[in-house]
DOMARKOL-140803 format. One record per residue: x, y, z of N, C-alpha, C in turn; residue number from 0. Coordinates in Angstrom, 3 decimals. Atoms other than C-alpha are relative to their C-alpha. Example, Ala and Ser with C-alpha at 12.3 -4.5 7.8 and 13.67 -1.06 7.14 Angstrom:
BEGIN
<<0.890 -1.190 0.000> <12.300 -4.500 7.800> <0.900 1.200 0.000> 0>
<<-0.820 -1.190 -0.060> <13.670 -1.060 7.140> <-0.770 1.090 0.730> 1>
This chain:
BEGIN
<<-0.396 -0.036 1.413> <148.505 129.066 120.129> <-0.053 -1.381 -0.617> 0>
<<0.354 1.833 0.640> <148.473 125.151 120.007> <-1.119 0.022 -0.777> 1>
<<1.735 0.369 0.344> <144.914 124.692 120.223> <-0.219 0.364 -1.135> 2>
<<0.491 -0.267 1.190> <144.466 126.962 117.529> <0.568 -0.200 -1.297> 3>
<<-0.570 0.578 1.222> <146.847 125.524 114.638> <-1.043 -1.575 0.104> 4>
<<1.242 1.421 0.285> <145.037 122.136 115.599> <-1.125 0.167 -0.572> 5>
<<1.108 -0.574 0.703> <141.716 123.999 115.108> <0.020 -0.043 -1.403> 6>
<<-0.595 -0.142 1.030> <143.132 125.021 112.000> <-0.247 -1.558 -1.049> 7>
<<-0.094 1.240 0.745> <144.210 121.907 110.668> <-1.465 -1.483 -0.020> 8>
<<0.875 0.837 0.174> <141.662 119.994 111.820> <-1.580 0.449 -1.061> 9>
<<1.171 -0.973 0.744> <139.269 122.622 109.697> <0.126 -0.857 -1.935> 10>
<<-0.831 0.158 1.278> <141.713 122.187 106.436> <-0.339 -1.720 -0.223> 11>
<<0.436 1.475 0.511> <141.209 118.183 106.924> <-1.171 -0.380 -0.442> 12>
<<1.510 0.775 0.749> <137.356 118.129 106.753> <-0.297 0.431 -0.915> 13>
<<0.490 -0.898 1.140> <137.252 120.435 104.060> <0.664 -1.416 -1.056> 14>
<<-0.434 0.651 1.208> <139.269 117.551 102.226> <-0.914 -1.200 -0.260> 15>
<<0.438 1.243 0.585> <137.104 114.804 102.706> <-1.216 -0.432 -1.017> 16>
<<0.942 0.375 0.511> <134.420 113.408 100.612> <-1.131 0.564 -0.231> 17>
<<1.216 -0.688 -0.453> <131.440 115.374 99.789> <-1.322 -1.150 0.024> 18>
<<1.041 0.711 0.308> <128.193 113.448 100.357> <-0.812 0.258 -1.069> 19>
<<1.213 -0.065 1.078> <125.336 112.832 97.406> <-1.107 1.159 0.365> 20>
<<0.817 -1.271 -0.132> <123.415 115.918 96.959> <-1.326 -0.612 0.843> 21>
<<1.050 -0.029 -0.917> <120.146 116.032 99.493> <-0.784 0.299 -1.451> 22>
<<0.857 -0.280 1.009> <118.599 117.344 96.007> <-0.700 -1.221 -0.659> 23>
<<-0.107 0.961 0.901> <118.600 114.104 94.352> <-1.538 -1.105 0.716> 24>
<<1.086 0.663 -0.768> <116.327 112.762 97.088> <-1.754 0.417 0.223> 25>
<<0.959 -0.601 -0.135> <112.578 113.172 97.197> <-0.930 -1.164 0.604> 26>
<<1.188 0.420 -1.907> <110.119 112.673 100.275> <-1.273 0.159 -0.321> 27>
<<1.443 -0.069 0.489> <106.772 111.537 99.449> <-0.565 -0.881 1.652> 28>
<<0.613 0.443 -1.297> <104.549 111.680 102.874> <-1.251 -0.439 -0.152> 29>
<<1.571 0.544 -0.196> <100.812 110.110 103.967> <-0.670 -0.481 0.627> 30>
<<0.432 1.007 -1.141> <98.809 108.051 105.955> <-0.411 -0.777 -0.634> 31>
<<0.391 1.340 0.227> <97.509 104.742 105.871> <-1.457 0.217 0.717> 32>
<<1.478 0.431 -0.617> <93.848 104.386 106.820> <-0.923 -0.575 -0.333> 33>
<<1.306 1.464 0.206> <91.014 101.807 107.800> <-1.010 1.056 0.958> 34>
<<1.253 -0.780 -1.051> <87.514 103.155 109.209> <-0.266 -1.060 0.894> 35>
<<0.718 0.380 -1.246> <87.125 100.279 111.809> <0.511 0.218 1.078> 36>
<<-0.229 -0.343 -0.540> <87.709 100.607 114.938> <0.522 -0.777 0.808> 37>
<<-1.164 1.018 -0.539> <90.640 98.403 115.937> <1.030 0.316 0.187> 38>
<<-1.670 -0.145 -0.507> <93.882 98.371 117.451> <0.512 -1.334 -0.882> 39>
<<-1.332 0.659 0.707> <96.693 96.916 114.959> <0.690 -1.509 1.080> 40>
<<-0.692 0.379 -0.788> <98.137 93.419 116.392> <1.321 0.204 0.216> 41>
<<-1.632 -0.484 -0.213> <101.633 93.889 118.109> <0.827 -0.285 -1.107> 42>
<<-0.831 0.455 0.862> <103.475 91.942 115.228> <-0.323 0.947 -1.288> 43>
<<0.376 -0.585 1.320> <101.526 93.956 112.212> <1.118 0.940 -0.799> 44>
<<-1.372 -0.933 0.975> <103.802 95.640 109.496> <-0.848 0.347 -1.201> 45>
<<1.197 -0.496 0.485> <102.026 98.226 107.477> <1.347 0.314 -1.290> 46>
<<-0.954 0.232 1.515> <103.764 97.676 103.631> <-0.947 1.323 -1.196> 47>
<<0.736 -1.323 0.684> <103.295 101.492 101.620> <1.515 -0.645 -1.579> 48>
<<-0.911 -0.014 1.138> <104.632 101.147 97.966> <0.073 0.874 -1.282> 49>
<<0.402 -0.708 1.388> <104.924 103.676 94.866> <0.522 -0.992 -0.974> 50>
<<-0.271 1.550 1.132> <104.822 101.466 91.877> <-0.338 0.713 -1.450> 51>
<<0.883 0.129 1.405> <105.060 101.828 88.235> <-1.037 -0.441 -0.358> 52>
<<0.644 0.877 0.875> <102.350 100.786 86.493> <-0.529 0.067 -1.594> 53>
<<-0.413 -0.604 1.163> <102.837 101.720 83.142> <-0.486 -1.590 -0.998> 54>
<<-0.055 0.928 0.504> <102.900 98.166 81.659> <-0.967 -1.264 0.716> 55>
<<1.404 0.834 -0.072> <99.493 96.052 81.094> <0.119 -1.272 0.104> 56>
<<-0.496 1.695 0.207> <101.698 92.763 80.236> <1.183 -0.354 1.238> 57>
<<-1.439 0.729 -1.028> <104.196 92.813 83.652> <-0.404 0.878 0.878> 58>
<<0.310 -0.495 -1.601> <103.721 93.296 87.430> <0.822 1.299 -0.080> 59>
<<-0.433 -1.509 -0.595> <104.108 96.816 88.880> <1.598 -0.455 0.221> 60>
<<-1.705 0.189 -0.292> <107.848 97.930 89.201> <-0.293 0.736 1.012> 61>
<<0.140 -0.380 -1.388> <108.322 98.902 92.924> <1.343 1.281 -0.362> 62>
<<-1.147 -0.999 0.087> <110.093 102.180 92.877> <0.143 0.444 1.466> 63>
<<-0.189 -0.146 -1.246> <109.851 102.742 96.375> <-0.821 -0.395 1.583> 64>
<<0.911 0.750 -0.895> <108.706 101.089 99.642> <0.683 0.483 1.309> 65>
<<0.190 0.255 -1.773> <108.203 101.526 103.256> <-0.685 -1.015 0.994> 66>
<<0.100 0.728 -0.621> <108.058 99.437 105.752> <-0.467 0.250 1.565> 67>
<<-0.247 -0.181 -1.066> <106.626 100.330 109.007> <-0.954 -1.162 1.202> 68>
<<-0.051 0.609 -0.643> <106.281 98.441 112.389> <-0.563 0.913 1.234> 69>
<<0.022 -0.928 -1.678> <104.799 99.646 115.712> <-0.970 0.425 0.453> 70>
<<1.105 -1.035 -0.490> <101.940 100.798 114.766> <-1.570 -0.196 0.482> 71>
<<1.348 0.370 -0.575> <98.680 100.996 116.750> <-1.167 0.028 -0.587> 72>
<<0.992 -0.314 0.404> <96.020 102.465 114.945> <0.134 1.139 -1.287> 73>
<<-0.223 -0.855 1.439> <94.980 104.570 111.934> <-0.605 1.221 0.943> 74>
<<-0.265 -0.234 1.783> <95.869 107.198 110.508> <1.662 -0.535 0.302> 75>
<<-1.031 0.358 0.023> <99.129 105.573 109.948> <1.194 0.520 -0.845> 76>
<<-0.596 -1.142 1.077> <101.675 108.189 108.762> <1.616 -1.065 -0.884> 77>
<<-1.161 0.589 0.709> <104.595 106.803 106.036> <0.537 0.854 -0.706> 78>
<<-0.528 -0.956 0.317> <106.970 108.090 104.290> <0.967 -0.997 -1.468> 79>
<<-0.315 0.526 1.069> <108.552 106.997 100.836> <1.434 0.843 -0.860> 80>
<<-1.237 -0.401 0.243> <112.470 108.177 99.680> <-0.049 -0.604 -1.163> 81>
<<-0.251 0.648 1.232> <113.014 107.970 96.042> <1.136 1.234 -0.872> 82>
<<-1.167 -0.747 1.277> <115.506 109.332 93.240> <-1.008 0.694 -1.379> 83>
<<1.527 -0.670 0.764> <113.064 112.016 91.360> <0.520 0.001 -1.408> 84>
<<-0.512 0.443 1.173> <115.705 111.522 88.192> <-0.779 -1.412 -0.528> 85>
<<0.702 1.116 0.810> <113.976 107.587 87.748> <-1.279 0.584 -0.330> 86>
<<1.561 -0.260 0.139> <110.244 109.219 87.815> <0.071 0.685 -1.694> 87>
<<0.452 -0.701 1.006> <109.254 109.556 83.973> <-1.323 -0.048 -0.045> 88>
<<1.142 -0.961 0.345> <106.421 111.541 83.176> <-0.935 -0.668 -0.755> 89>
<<0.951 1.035 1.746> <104.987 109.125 79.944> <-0.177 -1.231 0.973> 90>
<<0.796 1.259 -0.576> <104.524 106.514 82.510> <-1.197 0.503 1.366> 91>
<<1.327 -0.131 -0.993> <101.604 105.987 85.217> <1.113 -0.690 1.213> 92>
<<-0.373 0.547 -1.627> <102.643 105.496 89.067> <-1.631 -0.023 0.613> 93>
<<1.083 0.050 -1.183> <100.336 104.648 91.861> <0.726 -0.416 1.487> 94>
<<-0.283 0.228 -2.141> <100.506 104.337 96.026> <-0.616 -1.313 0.091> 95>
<<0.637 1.653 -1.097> <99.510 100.379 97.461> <0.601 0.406 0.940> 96>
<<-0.459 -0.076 -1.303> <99.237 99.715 100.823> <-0.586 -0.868 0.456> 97>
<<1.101 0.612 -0.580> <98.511 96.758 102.766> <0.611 0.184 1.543> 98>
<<-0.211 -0.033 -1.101> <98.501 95.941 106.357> <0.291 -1.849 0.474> 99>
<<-0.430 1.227 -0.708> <99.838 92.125 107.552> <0.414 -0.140 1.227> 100>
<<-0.310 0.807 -1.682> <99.975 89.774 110.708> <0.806 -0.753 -0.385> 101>
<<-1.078 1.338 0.404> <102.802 87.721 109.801> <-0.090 -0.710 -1.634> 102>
<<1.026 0.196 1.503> <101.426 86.079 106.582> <-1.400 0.033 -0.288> 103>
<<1.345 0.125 -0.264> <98.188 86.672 107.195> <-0.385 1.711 -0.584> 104>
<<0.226 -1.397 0.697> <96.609 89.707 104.762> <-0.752 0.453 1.328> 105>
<<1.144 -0.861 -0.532> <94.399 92.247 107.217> <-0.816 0.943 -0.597> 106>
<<0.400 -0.943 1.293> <94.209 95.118 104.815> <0.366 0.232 -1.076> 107>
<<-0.716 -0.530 1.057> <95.013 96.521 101.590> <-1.162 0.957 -0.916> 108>
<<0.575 -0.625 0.708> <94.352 98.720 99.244> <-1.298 -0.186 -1.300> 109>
<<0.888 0.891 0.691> <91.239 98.367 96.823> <-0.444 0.866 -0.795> 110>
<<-0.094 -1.259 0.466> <91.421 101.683 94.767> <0.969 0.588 -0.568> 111>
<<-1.532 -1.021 0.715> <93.774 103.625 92.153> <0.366 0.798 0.485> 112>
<<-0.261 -0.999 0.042> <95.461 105.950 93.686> <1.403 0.448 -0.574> 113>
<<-0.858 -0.326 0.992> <97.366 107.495 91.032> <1.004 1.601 0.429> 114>
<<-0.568 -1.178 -0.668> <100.387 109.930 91.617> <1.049 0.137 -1.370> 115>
<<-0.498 -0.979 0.805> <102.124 112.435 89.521> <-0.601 0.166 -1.640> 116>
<<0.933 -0.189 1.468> <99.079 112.492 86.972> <-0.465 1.523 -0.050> 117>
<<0.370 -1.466 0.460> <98.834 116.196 86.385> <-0.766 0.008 1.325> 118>
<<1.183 -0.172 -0.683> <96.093 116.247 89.144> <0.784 0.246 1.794> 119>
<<-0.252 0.660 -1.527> <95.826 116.133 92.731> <0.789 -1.424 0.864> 120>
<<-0.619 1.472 -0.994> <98.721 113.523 94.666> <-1.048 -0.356 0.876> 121>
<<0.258 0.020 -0.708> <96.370 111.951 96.558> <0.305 -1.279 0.940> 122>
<<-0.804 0.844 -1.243> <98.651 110.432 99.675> <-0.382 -0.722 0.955> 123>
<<0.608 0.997 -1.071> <95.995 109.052 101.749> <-0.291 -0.439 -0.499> 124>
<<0.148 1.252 0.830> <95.713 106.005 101.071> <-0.996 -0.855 0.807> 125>
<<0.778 0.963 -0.838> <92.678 103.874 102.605> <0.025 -1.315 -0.361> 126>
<<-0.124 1.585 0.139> <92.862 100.292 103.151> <-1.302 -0.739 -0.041> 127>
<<0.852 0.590 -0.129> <90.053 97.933 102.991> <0.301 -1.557 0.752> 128>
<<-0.094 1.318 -0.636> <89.710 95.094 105.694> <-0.431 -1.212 -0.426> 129>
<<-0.065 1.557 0.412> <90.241 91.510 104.383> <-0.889 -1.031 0.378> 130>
<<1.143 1.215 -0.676> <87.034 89.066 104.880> <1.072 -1.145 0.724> 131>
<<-0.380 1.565 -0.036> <88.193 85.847 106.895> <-0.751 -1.073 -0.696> 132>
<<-0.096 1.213 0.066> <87.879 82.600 105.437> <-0.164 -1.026 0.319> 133>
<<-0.320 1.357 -0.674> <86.860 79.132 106.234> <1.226 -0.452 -0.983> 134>
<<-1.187 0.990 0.390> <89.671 76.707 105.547> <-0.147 -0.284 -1.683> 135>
<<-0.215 0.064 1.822> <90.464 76.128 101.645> <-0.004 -1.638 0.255> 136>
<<-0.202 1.688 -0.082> <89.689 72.623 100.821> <0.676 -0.538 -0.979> 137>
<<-0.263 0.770 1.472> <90.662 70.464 97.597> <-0.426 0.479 -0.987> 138>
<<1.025 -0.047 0.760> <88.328 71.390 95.401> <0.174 1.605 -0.233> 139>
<<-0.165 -1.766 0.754> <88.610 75.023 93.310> <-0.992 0.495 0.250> 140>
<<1.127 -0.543 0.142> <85.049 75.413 93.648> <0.317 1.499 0.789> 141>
<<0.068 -1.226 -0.714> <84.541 79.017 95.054> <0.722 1.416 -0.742> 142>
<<0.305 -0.962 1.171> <85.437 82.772 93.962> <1.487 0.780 0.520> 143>
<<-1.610 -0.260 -0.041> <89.130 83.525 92.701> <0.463 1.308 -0.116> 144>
<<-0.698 -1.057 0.874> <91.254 86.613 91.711> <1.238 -0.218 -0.710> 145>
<<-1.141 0.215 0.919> <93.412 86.313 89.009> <1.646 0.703 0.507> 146>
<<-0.791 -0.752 -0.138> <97.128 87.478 89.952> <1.489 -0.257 -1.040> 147>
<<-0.984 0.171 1.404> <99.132 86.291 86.728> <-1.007 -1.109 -0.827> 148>
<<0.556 0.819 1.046> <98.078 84.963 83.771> <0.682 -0.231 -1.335> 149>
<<-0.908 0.194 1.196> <100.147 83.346 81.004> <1.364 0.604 0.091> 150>
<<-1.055 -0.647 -0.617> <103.401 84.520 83.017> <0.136 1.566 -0.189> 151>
<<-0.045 -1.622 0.524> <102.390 88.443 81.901> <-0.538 0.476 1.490> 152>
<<0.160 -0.852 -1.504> <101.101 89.426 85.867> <-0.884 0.241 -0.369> 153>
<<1.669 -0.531 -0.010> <97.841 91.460 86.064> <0.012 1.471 0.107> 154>
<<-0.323 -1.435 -0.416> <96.985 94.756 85.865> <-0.406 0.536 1.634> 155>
<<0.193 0.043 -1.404> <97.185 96.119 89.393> <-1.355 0.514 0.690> 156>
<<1.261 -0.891 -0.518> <93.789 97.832 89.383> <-1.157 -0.486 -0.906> 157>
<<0.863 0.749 1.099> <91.745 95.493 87.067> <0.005 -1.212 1.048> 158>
<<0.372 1.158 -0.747> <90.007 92.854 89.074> <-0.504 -1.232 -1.457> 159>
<<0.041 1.300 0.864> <89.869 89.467 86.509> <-0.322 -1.159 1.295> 160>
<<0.840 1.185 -0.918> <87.778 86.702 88.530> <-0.414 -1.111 -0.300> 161>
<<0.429 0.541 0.191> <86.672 83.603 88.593> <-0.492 -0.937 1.246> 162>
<<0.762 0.672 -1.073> <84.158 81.419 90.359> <-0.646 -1.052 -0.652> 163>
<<0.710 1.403 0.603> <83.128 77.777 90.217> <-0.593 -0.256 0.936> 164>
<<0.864 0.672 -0.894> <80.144 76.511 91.750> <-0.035 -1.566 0.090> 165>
<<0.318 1.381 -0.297> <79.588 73.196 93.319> <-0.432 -0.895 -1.559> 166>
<<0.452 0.644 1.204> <77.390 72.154 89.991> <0.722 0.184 -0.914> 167>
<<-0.197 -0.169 1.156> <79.602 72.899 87.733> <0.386 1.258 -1.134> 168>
<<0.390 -1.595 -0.182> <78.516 76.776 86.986> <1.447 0.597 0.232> 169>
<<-0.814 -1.161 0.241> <81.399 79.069 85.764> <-0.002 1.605 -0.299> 170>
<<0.429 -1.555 0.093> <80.982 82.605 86.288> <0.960 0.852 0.375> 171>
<<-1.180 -0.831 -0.494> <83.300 85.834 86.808> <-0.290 1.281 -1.143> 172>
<<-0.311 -1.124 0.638> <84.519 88.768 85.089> <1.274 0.324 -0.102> 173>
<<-1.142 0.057 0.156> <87.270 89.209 82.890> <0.765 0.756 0.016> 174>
<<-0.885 -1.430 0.375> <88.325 92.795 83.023> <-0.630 1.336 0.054> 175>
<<0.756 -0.926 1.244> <85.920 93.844 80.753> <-1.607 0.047 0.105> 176>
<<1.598 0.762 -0.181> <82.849 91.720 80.348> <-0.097 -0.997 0.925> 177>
<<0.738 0.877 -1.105> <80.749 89.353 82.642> <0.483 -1.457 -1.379> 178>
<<0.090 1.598 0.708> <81.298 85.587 81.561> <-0.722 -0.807 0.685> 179>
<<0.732 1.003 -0.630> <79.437 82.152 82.271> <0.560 -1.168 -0.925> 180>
<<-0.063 1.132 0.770> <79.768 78.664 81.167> <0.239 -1.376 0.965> 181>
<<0.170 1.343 -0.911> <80.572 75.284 82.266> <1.376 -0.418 0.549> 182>
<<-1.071 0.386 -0.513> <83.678 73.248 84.000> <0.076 -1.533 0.414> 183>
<<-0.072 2.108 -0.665> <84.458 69.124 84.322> <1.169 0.219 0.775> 184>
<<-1.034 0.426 -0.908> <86.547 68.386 87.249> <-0.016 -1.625 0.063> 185>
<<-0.374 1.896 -0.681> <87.953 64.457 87.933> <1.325 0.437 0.524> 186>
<<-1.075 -0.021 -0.798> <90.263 64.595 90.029> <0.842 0.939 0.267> 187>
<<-0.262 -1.095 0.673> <92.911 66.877 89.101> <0.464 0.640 -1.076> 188>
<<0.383 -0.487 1.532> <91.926 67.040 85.685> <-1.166 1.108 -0.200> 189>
<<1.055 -0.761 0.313> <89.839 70.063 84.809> <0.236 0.925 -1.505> 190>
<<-0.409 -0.649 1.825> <89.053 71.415 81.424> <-1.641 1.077 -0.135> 191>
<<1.007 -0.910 0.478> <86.502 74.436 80.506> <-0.864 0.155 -1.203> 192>
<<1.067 -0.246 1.043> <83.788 74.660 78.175> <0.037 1.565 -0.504> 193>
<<0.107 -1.622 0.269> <83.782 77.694 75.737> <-0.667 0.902 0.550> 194>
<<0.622 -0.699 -1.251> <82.818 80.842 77.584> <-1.239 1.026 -0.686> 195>
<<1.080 -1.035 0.509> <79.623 83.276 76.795> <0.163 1.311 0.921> 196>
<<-0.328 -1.547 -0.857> <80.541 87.006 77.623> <-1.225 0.537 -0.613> 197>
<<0.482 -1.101 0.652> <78.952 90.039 77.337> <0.920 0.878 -0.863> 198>
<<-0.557 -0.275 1.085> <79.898 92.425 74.436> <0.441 1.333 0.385> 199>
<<0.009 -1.291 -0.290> <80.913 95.690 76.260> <1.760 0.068 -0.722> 200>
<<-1.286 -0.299 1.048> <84.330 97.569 74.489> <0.510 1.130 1.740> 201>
<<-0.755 -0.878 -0.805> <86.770 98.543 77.334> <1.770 0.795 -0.819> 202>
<<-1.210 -0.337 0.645> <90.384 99.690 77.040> <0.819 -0.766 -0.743> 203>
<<-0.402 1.196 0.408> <92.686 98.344 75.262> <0.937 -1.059 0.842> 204>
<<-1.026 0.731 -0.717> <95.032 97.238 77.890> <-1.080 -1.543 0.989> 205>
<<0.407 0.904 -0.388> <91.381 95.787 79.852> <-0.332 -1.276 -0.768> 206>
<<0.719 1.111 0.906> <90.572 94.058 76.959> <0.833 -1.243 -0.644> 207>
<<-1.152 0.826 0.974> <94.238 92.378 75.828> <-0.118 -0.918 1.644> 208>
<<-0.229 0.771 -1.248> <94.012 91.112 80.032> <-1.197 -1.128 -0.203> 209>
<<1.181 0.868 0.525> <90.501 89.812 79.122> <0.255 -1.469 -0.558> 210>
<<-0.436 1.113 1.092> <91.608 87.749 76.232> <1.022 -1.046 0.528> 211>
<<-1.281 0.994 -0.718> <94.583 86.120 77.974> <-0.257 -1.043 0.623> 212>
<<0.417 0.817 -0.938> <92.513 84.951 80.537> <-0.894 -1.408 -0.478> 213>
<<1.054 1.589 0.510> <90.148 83.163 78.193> <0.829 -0.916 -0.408> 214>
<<-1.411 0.623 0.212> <93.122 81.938 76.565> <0.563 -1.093 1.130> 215>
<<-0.475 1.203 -0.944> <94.477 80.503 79.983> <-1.052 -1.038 0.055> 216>
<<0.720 0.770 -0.596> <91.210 79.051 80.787> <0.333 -0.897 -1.209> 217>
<<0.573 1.004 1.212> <90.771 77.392 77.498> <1.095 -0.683 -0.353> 218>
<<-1.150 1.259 0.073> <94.446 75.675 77.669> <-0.138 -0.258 1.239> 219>
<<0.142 0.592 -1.325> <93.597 74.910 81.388> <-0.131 -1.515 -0.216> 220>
<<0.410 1.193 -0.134> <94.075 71.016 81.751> <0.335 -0.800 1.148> 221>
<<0.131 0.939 -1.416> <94.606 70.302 85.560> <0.545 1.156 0.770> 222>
<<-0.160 -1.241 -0.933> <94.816 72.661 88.365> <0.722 -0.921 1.475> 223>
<<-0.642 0.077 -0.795> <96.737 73.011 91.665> <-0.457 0.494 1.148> 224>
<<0.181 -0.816 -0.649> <95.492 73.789 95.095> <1.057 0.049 1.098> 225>
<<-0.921 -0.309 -0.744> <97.877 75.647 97.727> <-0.452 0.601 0.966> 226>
<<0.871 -0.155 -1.032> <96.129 75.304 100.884> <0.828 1.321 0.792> 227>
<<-0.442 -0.503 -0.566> <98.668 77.240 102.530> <0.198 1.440 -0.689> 228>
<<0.388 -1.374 0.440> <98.708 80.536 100.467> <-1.282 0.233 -0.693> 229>
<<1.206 -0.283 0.476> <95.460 80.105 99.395> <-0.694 0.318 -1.492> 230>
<<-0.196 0.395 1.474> <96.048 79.398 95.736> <-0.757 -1.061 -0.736> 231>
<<0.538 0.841 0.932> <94.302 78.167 92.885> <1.275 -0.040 -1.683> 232>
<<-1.155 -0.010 1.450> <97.157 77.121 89.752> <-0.540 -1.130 -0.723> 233>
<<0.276 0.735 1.499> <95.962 76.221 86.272> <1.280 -0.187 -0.782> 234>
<<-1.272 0.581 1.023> <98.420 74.037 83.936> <-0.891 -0.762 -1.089> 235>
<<0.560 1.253 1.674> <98.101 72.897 80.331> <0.295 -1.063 0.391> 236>
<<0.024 1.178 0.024> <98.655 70.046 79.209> <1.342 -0.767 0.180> 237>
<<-1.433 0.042 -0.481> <102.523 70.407 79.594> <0.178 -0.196 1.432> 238>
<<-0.351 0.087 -1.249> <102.592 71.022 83.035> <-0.134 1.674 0.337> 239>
<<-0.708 -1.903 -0.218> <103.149 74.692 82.744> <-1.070 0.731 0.637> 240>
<<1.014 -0.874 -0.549> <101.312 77.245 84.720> <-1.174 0.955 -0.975> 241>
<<0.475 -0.483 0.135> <98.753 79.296 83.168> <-0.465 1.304 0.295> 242>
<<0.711 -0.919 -0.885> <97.004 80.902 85.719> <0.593 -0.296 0.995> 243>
<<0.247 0.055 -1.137> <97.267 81.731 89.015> <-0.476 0.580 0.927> 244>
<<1.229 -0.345 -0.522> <94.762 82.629 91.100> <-0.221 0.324 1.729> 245>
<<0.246 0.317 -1.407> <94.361 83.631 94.764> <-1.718 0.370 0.850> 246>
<<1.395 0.433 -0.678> <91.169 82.734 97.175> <-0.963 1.602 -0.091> 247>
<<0.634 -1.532 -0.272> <88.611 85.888 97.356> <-0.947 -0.512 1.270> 248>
């Protein structure tokens, strides 16, 4: 008769405590990660999956949810992404990134929109593209950049903005939109750009306001920064202030 008043009571106590946050509230977005070569992952690698706003043309993706995984050998690399389906509005654009890192060292990443909860097909596999190596970054900017902020507004995450300086001088890239060319004086680390000659093609409006920015940075560009160690190229006016900033391609 003990036992069972304890039973009892001990029934009556859990009924009092706390209810946990509804399981509803939570939503489980699954996938894999995949590369077509045919490599084993090094032991340290950490494979970084992210759903991201990207709604806004003038400011870096907002990270609405990320995974982190560790361990893993080879593709297909399954992940998994926990989010609150109350933040997801509808009038904005999301997408899936995914890269793959050795410590600081890129291996893969993504190189493709894949856009999620656009009326259409989620599509959860996400393929990576393997990262060229590099000789050593020297002094000198010469060689062929990717824009990853410009005029402190970020980049759009799926709009490649480029630039490349040749040995002679020779400025070439693409801003968004259109192809550009023109010229570039370096002394030291003073560098200043010669007006640029595009082509006349009519993109969106969001590629075309990233476009403009960039000419913009270049054309207050008055001494640049190199950052051997992340592999950075940083343009500053004449203030000091950043502009651009640019990482190695």
């Amino acid at each position: 008769m003990l036992l069972t008043r304890r039973h009892i009571i001990a029934t009556m106590a859990a009924s009092l405590l706390p209810t946990p946050p509804a399981l509803a509230d939570a939503t489980i977005l699954r996938g894999t990660v995949n590369y077509v070569e045919r490599m084993a992952l090094p032991a340290n690698a950490e494979v970084i999956v992210q759903l991201a706003d990207v709604s806004r043309a003038d400011a870096p993706a907002e990270i609405i949810a990320e995974d982190r995984i560790t361990g893993a050998k080879g593709s297909p690399i399954p992940y998994r992404l926990s989010f609150d389906h109350a933040k997801i509005d509808l009038r904005h654009r999301y997408a899936l990134q995914a890269r793959i890192l050795d410590g600081d060292r890129l291996l893969f990443v993504t190189t493709k929109h894949h856009a999620i909860f656009a009326g259409g097909r989620n599509n959860t596999r996400l393929l990576v593209q393997r990262v060229a190596e590099h000789a050593p970054i020297g002094t000198a900017p010469t060689g062929k950049w990717l824009a990853e902020d410009i005029l402190g507004g970020g980049v759009i995450d799926r709009l490649q903005t480029t630039l490349e300086i040749a040995p002679d001088g020779i400025v070439s890239g693409h801003g968004g939109c259109n192809r550009y060319r023109g010229r570039v004086s370096i002394t030291g680390e003073s560098i200043s750009f010669s007006p640029l000659a595009s082509t006349k093609m009519a993109c969106t409006p969001a590629a075309m306001a990233q476009e403009q920015k960039f000419h913009q940075a270049l054309e207050q560009a008055r001494s640049f920064r190199i950052n051997a160690h992340e592999r950075k190229l940083i343009l500053r006016d004449g203030s000091g202030a950043t502009v651009a900033r640019l990482a190695r391609m």
